[in-house]
C-alpha angles and dihedrals in degrees: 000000000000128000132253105209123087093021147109081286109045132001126204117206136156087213087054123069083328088288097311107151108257129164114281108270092020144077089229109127107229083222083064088069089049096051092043085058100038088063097047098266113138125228097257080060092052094049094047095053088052105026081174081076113075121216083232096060088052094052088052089054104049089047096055084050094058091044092046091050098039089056089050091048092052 
């Protein structure tokens, strides 16, 4: 499994939004796509709300999670 953090997907840094965990590139944090969901939003909402974050990241994203949660289920 890889992981996800400090990526092309997500970067941690204490010199970036105090190492809270934002898209890689970017100073969104990843819990504000969450949130944006969360509250019925869709991801082209999302995207247009934050044009630094790329479809494909999300994507990325999306796709490591279910990865991540299907090995676990397994």
């Amino acid at each position: 499994m890889t992981p996800i953090q400090n990526s092309s997907i997500i970067s941690i840094s204490p010199e970036v939004m105090g190492g809270t965990p934002v898209f890689s590139g970017t100073r969104v944090p990843v819990q504000t796509l969450f949130d944006y969901l969360k509250a019925g939003e869709t991801i082209d909402d999302f995207l247009d709300g934050f044009p630094t974050v790329s479809k494909e990241q999300i994507v990325a994203l999306l796709g490591e999670l279910e990865n991540q949660f299907v090995e676990t289920s397994a």
